[in-house]
C-alpha positions, 0 to 999 in steps of 0.5 A: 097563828094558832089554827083553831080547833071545831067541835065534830057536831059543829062542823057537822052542823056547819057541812049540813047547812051549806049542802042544804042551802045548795040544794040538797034535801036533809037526809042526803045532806045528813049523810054527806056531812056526817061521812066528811066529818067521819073522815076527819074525825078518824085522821083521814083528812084527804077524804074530809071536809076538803072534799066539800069544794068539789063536792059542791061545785059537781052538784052545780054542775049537774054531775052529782045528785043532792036527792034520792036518786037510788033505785033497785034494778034486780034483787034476790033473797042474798043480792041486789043490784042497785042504781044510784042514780048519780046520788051522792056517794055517802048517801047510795052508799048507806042504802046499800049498806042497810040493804046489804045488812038486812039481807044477810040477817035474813040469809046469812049473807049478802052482796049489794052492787052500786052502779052510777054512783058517786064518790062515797070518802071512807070507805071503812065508815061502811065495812064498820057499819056493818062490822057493828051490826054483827056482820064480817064487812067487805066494802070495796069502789072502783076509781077513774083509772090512774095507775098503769099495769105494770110495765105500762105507761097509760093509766089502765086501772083505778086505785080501787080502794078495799075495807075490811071490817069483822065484829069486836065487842071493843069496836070493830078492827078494820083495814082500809086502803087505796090499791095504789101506793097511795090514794089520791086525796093523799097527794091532793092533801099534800099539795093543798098543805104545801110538802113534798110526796115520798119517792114510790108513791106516782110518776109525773106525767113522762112516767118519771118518779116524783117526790112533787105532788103537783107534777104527780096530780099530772102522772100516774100513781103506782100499784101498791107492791107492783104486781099484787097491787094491780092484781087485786085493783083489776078484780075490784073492778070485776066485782064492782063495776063488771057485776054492776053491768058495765065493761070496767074502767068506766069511772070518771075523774072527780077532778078532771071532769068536774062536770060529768058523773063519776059513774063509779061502782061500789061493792057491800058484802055482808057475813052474818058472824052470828051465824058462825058463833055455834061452831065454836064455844064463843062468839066471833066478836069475842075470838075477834078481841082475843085475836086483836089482843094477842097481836097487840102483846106480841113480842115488839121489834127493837125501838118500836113502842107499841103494836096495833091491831087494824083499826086501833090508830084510827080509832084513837084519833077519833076518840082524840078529834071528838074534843075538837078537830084541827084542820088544815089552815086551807081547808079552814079559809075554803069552809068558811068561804062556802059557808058565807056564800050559802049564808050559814054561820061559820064554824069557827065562830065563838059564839057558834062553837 
């Protein structure tokens, strides 16, 4: 069976309703439609529109927000501190995003800490907000713990995911990636499609390696590069939670306490490059291409046919996806499942698409 594929704009559209129809108020619903189509749009289905299930059965429960819970605990001209309020991830983190952009126009730089906050998908989709507003990005969240510290045998730290984004007048080059060897949704994915995990990627729930994703959703995942890994996952928490007031590892399970708040931090640093741009004869957007190029026409290994940049694969999927998205035949029986229970058109109808 052909899986049929649904215009961005349409899923979108579809995503907004159902959460509108669940209780969200509009701007919210327009955040966490667009972040869960972002992810999608740019190949990274374990943080798509998968996610609306959980999404919607957390808002039931009372876990989650759909209004504007956000509110500013203390400020200063580089700095904030904000409390999210238990409001959807996607919509704390586009305010602190904007917060943290408007402050380093004004001062060069900023750091804007979300505490109580939720689940925000792609973390990249924010470090390029603001790589696209002329800023050098970090954007940073701390997880529910999952991966021991090396030699452990107890969850003690989350994945902690990390984005780093800088300007570029072809778009932003960006990396973005989960401090475990792999992020959850990557498993969960697997398991929702039916394949097997590489071996290195988590434990079953004895601390033995496993290729199963379901015996891995019951274990432990593993630092990506052991000791480095958790390393950098541990001053995650530092910058993220700890900064935001809290004693760390405080996160919850988005999977396992479906009925309780997330109570994750996330993190937004913003470097106005403009800023930067007179100490040398070129703004850094340009050097930032010249650089990208440059690492794109180095000499290529024997059998590799391209180099990329960071960021590059992303964003070619996304300019493939924005022609129509293909998604997962589960994910497309559970959207279309939502949206006939809150009474919105399918997306995947010929007359809708």
């Amino acid at each position: 069976m052909t899986v049929p594929a649904v215009l961005p704009e349409r899923l979108v559209r579809t995503v907004r309703e159902i959460l509108t129809a669940s209780g969200c108020t509009d701007e919210v619903a327009d955040a966490v439609a667009l972040g869960l189509v972002d992810a999608d749009l740019h190949g990274v289905a374990s943080h798509g529109v998968s996610r609306l299930g959980i999404y919607l059965e957390r808002l039931r429960a009372g876990a989650v927000r759909g209004d504007d819970a956000v509110s500013v605990v203390t400020e200063w001209p580089t700095g904030a501190v904000l409390d999210a309020g238990h409001s959807f991830g996607a919509w704390s983190a586009s305010r602190a995003t904007d917060l943290a952009i408007a402050k380093a126009r004004e001062s060069g730089m900023a750091i804007v800490v979300a505490r109580q906050a939720d689940h925000f998908g792609r973390a990249a989709a924010f470090s390029e907000r603001m790589a696209d507003a002329g800023m050098v990005a970090i954007v940073a969240a701390s997880t529910a713990p999952l991966m021991p510290a090396v030699g452990g045998a107890e969850p003690v730290i989350g994945n902690n995911p990390i984005s780093i984004a800088a300007p570029g007048t072809a778009g932003a080059p960006f990396a973005d990636m989960a401090l475990s060897a792999v992020a959850l949704g990557k498993i969960i994915e697997a398991e929702r499609a039916g394949r097997d995990i590489p071996t290195g990627w988590a434990t079953d729930a004895e601390g033995a390696a496993t290729t199963d994703p379901s015996a891995a959703r019951g274990g432990l995942l593993l630092p990506a590069a052991g000791a480095k890994g958790f390393g950098l996952a541990f001053f995650i928490e530092v910058l993220t939670s700890i900064l935001g007031g809290g004693e760390g590892g405080e996160a919850r399970s988005l999977y396992k306490q479906r009925d309780e708040p997330n109570d994750c931090s996330h993190i937004f640093m913003a470097i106005d490059a403009n800023r930067f741009g007179a100490a040398a004869e070129a703004p850094v957007a340009e050097r930032v291409d010249r650089f990208s190029e440059r690492i794109r026409s180095s000499r290529r290994a024997p059998g590799v046919d391209a180099i990329y940049a960071p960021g590059d694969l992303e964003r070619a999927a996304a300019d493939r996806n924005r022609e129509g998205l293909a998604l997962a035949q589960a994910t497309i029986d559970e959207l279309e499942a939502l949206a006939a229970d809150a009474g919105v058109a399918s997306p995947f109808d010929e007359e809708t698409t």
